[in-house]
PyMOL Python script that loads the backbone (N, CA, C, O; Angstrom):
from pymol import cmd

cmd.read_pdbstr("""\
ATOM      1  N   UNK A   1      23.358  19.693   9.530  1.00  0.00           N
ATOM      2  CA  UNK A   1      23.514  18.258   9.338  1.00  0.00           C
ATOM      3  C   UNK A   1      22.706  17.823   8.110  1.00  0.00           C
ATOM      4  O   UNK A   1      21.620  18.382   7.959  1.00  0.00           O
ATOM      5  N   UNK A   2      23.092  16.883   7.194  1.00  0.00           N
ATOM      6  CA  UNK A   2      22.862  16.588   5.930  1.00  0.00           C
ATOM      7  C   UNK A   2      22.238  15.209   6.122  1.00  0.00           C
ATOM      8  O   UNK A   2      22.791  14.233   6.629  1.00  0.00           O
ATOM      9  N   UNK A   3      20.629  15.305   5.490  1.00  0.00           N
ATOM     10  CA  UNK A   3      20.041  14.067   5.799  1.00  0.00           C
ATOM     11  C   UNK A   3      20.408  12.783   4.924  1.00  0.00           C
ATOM     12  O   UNK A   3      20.678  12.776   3.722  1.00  0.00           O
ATOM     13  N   UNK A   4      20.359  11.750   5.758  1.00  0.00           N
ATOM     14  CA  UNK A   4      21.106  10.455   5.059  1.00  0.00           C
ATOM     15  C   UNK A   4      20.562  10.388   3.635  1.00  0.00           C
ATOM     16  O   UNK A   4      19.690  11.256   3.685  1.00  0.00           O
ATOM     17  N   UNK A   5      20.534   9.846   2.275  1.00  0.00           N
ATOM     18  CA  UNK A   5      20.030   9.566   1.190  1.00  0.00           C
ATOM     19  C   UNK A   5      19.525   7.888   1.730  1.00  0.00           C
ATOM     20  O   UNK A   5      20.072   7.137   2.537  1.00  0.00           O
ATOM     21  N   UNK A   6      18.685   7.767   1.181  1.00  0.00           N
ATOM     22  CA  UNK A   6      18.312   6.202   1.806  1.00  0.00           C
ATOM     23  C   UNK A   6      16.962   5.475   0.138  1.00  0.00           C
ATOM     24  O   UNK A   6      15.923   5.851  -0.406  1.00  0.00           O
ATOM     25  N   UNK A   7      17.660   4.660   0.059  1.00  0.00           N
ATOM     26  CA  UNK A   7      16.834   3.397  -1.145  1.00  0.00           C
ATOM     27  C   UNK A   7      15.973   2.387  -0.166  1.00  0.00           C
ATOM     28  O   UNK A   7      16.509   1.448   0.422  1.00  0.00           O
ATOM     29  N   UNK A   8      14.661   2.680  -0.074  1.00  0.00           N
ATOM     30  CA  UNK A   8      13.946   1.857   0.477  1.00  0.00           C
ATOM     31  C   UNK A   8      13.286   0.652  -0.712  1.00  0.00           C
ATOM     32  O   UNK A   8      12.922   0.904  -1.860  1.00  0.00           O
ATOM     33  N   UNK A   9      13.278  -0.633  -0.048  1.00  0.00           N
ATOM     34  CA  UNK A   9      13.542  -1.618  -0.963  1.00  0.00           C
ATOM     35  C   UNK A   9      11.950  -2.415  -0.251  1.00  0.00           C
ATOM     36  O   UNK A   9      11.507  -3.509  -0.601  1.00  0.00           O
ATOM     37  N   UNK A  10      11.307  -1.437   0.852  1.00  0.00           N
ATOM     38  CA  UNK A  10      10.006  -2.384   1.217  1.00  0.00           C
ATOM     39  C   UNK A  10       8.896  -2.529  -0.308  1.00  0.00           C
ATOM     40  O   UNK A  10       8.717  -1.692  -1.193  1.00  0.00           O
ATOM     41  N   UNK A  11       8.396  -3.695  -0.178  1.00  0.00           N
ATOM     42  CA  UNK A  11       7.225  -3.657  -1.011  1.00  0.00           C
ATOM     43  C   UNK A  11       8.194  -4.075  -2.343  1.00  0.00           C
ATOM     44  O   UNK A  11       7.455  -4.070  -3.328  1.00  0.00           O
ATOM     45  N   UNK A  12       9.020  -4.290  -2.572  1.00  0.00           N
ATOM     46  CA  UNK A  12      10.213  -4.230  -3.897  1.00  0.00           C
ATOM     47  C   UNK A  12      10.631  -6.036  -3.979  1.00  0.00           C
ATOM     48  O   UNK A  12      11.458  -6.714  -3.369  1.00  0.00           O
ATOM     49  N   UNK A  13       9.628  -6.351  -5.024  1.00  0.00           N
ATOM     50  CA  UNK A  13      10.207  -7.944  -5.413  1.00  0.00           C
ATOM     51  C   UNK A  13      11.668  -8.129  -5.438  1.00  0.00           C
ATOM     52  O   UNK A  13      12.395  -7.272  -5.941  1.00  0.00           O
ATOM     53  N   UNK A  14      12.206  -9.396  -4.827  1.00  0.00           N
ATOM     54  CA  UNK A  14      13.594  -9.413  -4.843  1.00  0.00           C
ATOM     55  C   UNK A  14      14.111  -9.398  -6.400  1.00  0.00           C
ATOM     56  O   UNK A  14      15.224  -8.999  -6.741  1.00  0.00           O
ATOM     57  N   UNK A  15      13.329  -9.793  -7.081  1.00  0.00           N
ATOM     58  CA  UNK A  15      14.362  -9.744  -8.524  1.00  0.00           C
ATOM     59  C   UNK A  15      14.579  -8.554  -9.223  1.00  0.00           C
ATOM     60  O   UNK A  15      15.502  -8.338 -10.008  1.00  0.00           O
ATOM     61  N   UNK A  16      13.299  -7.469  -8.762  1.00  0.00           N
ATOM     62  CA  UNK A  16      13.761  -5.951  -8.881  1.00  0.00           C
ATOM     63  C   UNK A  16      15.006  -5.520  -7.996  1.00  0.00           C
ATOM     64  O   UNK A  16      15.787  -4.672  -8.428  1.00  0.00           O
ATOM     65  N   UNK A  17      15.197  -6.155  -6.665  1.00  0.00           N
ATOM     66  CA  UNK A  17      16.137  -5.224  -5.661  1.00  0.00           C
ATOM     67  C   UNK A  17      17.214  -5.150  -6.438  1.00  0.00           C
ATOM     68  O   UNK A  17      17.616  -3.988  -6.494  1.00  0.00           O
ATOM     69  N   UNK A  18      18.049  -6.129  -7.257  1.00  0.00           N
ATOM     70  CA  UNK A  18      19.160  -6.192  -7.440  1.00  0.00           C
ATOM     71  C   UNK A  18      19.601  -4.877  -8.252  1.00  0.00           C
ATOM     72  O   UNK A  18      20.610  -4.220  -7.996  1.00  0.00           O
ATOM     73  N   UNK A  19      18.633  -4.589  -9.320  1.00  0.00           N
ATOM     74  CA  UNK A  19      18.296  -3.247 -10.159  1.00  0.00           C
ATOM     75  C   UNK A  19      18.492  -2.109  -9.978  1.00  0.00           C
ATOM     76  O   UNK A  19      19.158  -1.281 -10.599  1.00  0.00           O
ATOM     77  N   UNK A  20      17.574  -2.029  -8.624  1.00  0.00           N
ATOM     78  CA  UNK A  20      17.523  -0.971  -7.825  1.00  0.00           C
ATOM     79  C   UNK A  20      18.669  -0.204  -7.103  1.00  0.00           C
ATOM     80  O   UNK A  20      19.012   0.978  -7.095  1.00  0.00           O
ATOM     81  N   UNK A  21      19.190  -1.484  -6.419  1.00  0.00           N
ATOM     82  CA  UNK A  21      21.074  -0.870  -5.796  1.00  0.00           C
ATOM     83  C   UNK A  21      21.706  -1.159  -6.685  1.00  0.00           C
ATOM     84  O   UNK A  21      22.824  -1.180  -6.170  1.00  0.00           O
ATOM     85  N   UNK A  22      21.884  -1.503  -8.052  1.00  0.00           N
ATOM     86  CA  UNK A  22      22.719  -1.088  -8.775  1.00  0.00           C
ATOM     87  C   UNK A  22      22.637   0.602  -9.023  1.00  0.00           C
ATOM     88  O   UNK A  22      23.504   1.465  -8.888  1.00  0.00           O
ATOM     89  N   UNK A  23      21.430   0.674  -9.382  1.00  0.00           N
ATOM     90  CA  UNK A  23      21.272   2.188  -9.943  1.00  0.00           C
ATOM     91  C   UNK A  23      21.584   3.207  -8.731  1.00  0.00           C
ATOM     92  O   UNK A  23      22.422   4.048  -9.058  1.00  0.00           O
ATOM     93  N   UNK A  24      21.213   3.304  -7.700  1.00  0.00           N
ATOM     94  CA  UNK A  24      21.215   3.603  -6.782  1.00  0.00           C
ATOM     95  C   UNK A  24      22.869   3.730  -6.158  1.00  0.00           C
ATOM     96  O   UNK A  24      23.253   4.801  -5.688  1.00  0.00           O
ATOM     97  N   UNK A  25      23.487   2.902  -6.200  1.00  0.00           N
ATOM     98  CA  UNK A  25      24.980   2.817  -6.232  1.00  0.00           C
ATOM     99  C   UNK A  25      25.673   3.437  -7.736  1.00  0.00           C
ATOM    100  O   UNK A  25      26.343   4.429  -7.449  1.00  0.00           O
ATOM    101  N   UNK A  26      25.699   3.235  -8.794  1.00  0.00           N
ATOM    102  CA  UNK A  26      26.125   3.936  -9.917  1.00  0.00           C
ATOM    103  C   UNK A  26      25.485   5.370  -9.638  1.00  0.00           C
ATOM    104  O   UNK A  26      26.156   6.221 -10.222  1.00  0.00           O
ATOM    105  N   UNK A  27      24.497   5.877  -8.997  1.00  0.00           N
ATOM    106  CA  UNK A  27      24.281   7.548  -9.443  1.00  0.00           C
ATOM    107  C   UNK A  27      25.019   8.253  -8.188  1.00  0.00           C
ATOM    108  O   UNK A  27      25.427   9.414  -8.207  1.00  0.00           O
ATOM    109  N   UNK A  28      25.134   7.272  -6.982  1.00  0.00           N
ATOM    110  CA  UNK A  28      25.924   8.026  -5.666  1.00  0.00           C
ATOM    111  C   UNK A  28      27.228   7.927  -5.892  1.00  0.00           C
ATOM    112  O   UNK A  28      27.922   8.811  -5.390  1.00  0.00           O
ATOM    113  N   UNK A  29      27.788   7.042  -6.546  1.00  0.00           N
ATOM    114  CA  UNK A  29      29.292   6.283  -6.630  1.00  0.00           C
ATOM    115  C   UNK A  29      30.150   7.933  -6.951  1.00  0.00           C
ATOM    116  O   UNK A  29      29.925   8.827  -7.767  1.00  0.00           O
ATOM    117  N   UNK A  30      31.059   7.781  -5.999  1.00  0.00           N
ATOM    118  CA  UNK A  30      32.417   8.855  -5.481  1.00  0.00           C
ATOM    119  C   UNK A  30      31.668   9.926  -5.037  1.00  0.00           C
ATOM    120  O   UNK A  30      32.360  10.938  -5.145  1.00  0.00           O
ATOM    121  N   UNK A  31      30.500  10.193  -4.557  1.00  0.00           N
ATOM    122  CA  UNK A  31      29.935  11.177  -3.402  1.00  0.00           C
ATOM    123  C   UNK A  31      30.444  11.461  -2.357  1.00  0.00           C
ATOM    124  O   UNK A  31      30.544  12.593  -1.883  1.00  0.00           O
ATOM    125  N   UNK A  32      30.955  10.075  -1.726  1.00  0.00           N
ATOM    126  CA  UNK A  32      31.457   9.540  -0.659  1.00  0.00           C
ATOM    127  C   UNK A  32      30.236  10.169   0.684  1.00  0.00           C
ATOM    128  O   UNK A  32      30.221  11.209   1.342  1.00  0.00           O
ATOM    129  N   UNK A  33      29.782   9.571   0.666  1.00  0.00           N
ATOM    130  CA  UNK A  33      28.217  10.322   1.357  1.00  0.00           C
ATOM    131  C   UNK A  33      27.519   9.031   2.415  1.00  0.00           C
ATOM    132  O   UNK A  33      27.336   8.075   1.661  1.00  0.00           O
ATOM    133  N   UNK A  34      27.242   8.797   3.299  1.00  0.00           N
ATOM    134  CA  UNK A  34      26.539   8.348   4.256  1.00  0.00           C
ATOM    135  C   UNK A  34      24.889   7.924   3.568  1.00  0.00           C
ATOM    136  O   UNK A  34      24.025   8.763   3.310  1.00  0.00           O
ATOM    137  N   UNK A  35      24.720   6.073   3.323  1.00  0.00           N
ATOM    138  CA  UNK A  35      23.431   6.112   2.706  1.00  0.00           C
ATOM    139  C   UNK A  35      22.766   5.061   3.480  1.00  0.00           C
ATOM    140  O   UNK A  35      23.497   4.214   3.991  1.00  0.00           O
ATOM    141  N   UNK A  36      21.435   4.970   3.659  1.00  0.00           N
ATOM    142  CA  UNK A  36      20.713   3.996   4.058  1.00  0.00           C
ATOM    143  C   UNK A  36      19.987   3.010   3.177  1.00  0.00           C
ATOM    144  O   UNK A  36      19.044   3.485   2.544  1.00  0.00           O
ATOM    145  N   UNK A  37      20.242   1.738   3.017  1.00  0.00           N
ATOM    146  CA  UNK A  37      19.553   1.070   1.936  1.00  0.00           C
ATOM    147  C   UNK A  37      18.397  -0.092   2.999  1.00  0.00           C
ATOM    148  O   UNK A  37      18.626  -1.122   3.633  1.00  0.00           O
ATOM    149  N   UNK A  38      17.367   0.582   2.801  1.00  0.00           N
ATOM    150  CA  UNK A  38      16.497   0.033   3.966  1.00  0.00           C
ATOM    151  C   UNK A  38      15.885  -1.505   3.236  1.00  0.00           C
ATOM    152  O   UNK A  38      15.413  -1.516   2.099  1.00  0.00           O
ATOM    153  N   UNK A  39      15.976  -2.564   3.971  1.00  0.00           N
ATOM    154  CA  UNK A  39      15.925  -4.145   3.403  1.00  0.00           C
ATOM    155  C   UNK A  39      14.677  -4.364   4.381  1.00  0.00           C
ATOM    156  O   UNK A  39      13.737  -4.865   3.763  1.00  0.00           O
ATOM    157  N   UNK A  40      14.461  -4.180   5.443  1.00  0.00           N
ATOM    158  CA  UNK A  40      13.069  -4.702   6.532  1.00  0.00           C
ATOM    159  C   UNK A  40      13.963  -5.841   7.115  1.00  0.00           C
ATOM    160  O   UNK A  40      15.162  -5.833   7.393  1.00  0.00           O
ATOM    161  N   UNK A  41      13.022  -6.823   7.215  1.00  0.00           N
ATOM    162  CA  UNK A  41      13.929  -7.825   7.831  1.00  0.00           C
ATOM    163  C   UNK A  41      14.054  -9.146   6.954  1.00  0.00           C
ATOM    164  O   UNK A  41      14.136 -10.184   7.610  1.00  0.00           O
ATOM    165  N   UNK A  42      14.076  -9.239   5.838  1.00  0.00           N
ATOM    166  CA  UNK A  42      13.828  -9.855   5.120  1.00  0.00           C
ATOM    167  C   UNK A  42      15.590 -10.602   4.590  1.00  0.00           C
ATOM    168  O   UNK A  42      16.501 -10.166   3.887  1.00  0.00           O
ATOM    169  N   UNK A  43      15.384 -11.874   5.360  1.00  0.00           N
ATOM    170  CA  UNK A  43      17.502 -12.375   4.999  1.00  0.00           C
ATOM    171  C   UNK A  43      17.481 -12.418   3.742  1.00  0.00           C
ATOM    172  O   UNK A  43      18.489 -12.306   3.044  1.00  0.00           O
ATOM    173  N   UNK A  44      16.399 -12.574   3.344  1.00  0.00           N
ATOM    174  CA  UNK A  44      16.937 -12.794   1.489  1.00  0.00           C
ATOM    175  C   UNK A  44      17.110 -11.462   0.870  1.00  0.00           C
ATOM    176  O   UNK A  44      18.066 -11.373   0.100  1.00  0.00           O
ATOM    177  N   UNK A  45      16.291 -10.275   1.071  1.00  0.00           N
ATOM    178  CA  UNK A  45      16.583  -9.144   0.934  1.00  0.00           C
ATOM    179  C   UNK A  45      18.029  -8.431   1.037  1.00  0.00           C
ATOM    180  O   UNK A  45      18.605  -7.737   0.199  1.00  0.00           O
ATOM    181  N   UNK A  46      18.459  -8.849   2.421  1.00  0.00           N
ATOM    182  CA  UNK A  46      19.745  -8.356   3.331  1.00  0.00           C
ATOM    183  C   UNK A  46      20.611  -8.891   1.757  1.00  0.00           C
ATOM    184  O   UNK A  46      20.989  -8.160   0.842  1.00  0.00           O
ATOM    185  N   UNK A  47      20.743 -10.530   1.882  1.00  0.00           N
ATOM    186  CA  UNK A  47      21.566 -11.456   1.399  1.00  0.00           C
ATOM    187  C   UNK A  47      21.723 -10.942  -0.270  1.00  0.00           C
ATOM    188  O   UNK A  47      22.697 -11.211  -0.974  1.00  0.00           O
ATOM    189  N   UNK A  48      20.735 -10.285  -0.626  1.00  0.00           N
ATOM    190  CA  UNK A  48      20.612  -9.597  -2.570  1.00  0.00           C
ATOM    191  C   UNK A  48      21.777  -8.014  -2.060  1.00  0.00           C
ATOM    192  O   UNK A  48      22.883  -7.776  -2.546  1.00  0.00           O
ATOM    193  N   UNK A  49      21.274  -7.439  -1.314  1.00  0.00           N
ATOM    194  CA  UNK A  49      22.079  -6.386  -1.162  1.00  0.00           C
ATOM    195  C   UNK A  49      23.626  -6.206  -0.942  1.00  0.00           C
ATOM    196  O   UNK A  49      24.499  -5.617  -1.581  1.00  0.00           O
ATOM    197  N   UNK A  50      23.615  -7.146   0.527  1.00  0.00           N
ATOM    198  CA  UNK A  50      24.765  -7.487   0.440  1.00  0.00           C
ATOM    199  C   UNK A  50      25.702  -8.282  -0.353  1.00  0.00           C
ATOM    200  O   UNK A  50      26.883  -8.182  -0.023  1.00  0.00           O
ATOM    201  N   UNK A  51      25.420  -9.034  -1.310  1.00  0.00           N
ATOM    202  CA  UNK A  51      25.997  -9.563  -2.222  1.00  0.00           C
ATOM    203  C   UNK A  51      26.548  -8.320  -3.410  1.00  0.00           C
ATOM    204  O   UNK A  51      27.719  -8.362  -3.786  1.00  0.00           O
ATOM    205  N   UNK A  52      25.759  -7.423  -3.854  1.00  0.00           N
ATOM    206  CA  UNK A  52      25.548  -5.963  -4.003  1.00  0.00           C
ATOM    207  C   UNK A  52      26.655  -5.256  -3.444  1.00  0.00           C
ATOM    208  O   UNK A  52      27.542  -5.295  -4.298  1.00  0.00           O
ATOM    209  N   UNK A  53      26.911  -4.851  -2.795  1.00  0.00           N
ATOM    210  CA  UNK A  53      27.770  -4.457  -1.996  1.00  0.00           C
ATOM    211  C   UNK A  53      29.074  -4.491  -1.846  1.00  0.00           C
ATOM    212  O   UNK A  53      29.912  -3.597  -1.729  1.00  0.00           O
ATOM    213  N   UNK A  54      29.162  -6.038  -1.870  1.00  0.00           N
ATOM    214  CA  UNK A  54      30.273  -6.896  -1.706  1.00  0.00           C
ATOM    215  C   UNK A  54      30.857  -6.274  -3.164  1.00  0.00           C
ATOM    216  O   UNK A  54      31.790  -5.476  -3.247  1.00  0.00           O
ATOM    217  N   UNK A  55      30.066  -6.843  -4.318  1.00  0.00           N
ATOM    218  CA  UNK A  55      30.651  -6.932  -5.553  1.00  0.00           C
ATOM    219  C   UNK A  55      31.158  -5.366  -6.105  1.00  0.00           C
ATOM    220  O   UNK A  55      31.816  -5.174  -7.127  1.00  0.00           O
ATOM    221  N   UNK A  56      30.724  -4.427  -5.256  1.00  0.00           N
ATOM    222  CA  UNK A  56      31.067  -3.048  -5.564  1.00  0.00           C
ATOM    223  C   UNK A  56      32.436  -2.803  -4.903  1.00  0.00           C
ATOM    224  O   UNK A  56      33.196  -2.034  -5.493  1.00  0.00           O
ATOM    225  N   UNK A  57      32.869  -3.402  -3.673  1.00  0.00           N
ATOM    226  CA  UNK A  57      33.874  -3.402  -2.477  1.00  0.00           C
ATOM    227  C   UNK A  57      33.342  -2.557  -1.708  1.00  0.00           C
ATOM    228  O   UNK A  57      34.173  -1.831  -1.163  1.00  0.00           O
ATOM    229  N   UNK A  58      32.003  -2.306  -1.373  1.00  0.00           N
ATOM    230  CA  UNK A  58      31.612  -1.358   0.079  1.00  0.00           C
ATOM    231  C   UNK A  58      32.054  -1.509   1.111  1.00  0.00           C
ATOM    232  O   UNK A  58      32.489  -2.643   1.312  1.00  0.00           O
ATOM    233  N   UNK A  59      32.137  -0.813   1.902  1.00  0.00           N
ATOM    234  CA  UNK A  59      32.067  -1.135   3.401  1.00  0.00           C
ATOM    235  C   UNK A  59      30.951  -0.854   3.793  1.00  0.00           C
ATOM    236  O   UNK A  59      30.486   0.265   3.581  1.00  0.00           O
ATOM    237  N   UNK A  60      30.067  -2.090   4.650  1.00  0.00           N
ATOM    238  CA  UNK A  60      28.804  -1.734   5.408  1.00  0.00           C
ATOM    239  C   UNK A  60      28.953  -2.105   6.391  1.00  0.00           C
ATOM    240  O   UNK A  60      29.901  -2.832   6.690  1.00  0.00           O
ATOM    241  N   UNK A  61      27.548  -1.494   7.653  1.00  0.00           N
ATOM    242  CA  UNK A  61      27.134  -1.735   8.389  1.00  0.00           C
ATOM    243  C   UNK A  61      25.781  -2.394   8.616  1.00  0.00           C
ATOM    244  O   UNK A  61      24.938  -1.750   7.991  1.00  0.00           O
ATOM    245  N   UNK A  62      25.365  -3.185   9.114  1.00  0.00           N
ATOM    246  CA  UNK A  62      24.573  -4.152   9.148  1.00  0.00           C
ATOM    247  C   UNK A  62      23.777  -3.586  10.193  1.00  0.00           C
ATOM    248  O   UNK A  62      24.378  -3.780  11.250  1.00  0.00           O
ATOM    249  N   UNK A  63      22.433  -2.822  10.438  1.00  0.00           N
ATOM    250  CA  UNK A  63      21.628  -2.370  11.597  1.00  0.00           C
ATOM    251  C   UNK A  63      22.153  -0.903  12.267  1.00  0.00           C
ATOM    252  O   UNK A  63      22.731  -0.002  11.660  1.00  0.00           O
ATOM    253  N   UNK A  64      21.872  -0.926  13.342  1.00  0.00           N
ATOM    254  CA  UNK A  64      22.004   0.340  14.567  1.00  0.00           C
ATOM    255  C   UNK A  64      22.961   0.213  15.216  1.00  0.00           C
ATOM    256  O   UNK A  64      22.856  -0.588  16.145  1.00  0.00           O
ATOM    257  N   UNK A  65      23.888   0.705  15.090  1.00  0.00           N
ATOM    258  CA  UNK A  65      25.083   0.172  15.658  1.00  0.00           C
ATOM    259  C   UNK A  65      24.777   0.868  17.774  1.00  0.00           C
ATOM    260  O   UNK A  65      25.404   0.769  18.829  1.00  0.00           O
ATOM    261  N   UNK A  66      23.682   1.398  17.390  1.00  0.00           N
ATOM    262  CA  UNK A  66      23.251   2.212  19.115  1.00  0.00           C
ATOM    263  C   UNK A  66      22.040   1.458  19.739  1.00  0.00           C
ATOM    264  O   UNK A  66      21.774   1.437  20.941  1.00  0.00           O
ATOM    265  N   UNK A  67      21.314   0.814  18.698  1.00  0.00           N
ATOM    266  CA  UNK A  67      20.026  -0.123  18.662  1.00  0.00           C
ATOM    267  C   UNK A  67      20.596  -1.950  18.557  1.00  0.00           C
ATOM    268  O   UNK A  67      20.175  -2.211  17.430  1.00  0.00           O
ATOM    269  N   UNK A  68      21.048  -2.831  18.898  1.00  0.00           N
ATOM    270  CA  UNK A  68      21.584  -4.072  18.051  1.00  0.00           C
ATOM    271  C   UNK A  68      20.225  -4.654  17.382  1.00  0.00           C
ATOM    272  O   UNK A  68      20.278  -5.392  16.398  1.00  0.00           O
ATOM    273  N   UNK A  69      18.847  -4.214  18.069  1.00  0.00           N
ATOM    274  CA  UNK A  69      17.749  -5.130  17.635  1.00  0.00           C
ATOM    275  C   UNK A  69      17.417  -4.697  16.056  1.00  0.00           C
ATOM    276  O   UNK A  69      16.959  -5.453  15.199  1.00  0.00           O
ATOM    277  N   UNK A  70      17.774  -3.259  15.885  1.00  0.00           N
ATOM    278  CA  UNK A  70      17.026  -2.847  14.970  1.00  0.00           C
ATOM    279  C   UNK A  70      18.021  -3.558  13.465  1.00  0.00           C
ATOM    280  O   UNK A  70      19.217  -3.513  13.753  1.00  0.00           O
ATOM    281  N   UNK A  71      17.845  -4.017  12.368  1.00  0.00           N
ATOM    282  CA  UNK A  71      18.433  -4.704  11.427  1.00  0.00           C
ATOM    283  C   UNK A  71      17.813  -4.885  10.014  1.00  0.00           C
ATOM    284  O   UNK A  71      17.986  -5.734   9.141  1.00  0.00           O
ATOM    285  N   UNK A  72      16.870  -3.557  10.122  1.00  0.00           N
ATOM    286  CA  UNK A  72      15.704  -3.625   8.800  1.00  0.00           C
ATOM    287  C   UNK A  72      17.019  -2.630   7.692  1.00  0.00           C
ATOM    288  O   UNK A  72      16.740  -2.313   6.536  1.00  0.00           O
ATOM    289  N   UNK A  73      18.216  -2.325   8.269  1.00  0.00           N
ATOM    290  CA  UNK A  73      18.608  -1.499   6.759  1.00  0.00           C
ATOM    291  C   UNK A  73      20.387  -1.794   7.123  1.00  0.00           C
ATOM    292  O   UNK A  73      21.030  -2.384   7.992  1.00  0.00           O
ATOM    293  N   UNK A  74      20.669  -0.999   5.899  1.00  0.00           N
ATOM    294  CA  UNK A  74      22.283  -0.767   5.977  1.00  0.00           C
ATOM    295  C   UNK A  74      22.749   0.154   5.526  1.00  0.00           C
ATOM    296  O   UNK A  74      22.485   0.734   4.473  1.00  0.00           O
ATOM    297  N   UNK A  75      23.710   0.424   6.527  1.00  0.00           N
ATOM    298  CA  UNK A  75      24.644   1.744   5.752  1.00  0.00           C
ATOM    299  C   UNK A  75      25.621   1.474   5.360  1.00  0.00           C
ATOM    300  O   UNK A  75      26.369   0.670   5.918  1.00  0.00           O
ATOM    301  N   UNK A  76      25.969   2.289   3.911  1.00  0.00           N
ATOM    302  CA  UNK A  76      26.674   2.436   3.280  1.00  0.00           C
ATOM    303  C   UNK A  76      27.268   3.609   3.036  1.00  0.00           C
ATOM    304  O   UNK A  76      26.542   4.549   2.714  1.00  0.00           O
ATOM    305  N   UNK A  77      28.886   3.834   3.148  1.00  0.00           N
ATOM    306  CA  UNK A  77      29.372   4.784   2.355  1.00  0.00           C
ATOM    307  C   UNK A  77      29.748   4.823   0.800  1.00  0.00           C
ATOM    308  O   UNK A  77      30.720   4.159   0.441  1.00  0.00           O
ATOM    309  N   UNK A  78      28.915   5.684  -0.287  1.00  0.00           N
ATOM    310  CA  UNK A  78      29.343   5.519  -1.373  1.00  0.00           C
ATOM    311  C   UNK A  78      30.004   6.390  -2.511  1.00  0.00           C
ATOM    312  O   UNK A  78      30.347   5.864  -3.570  1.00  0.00           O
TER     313      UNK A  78
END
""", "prot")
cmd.dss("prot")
cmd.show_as("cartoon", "prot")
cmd.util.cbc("prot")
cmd.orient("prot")
């Protein structure tokens, strides 16, 4: 089993995040690979990423889909 790739974004000013999953998305882009982009719980965090996301056409998941509480990250296939 192949461990997830994951962009942790704790400690990461929001005006860097946007930077960050760009690059992070341009070096995985057509891997097609299972990624974690860890946000904490931070809506404005979530809300930079997912906007991110959106503008790429991802499909995500929002939390643990086995956990509902847990909601500090997201997966992405990219």
């Amino acid at each position: 089993m192949n461990e997830i790739l994951k962009l942790d974004l704790h400690r990461i000013k929001h005006e860097e995040a946007e930077i960050l999953v760009d690059r992070f998305i341009n070096k995985n882009w057509g891997k097609n690979i299972e990624t974690q982009i860890i946000t904490g719980n931070s809506k404005k965090m979530k809300d930079i990423v997912i906007s991110k996301l959106n503008f790429y056409k991802l499909e995500f998941t929002v939390g643990d889909r086995w956990n509902p509480r847990n909601l500090g990250y997201i997966t992405v296939i990219i």
